[in-house]
N, C-alpha and C positions, 0 to 999 in steps of 0.2 A: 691977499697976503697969506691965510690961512692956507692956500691951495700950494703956493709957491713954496711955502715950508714944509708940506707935506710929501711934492714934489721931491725936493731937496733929503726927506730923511730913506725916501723910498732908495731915492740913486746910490745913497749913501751904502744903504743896506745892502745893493748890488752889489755894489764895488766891495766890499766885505764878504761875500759871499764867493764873487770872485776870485778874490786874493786866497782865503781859506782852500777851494777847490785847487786852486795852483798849488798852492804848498802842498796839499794831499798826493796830487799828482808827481810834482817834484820826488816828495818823501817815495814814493814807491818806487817812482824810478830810481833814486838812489839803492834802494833796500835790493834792487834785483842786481844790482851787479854782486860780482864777486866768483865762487868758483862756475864754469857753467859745464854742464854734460852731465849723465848720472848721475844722480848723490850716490854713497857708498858710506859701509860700517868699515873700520879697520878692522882686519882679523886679530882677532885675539890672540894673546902670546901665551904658552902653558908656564905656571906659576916659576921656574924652577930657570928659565932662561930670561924674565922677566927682574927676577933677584939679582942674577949675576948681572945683568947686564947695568943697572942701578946700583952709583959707586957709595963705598960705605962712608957712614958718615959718624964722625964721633960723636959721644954724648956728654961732651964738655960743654958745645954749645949751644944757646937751646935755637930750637928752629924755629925761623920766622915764616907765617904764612902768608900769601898775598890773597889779597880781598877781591 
């Protein structure tokens, strides 16, 4: 009886072990999609076309930031 239980916690612990490895697997597969070919930096804009191009905003309201 001792053997059969001991049996039983070992399978258990496979199948646990198994399930974790999937999802690690899954998770990365997810993680690589998305753009694929070179990464790249955008080029930088000089400060002065960067203002104009950014519409003005009053200071009546105050500005909310998002998190």
């Amino acid at each position: 009886m001792v053997l059969a239980a001991a049996k039983r916690a070992v399978r258990g612990a496979k199948i646990k072990a198994i399930g974790c490895l999937l999802a690690i697997l899954v998770a990365m597969g997810l993680g690589g999609c998305g753009q694929t070919g070179p990464l790249y930096l955008p080029k930088e804009q000089p400060q002065s076309e960067a203002a104009a191009e950014q519409p003005a905003q009053s200071n009546s309201q105050p500005q909310s930031s998002n998190p």
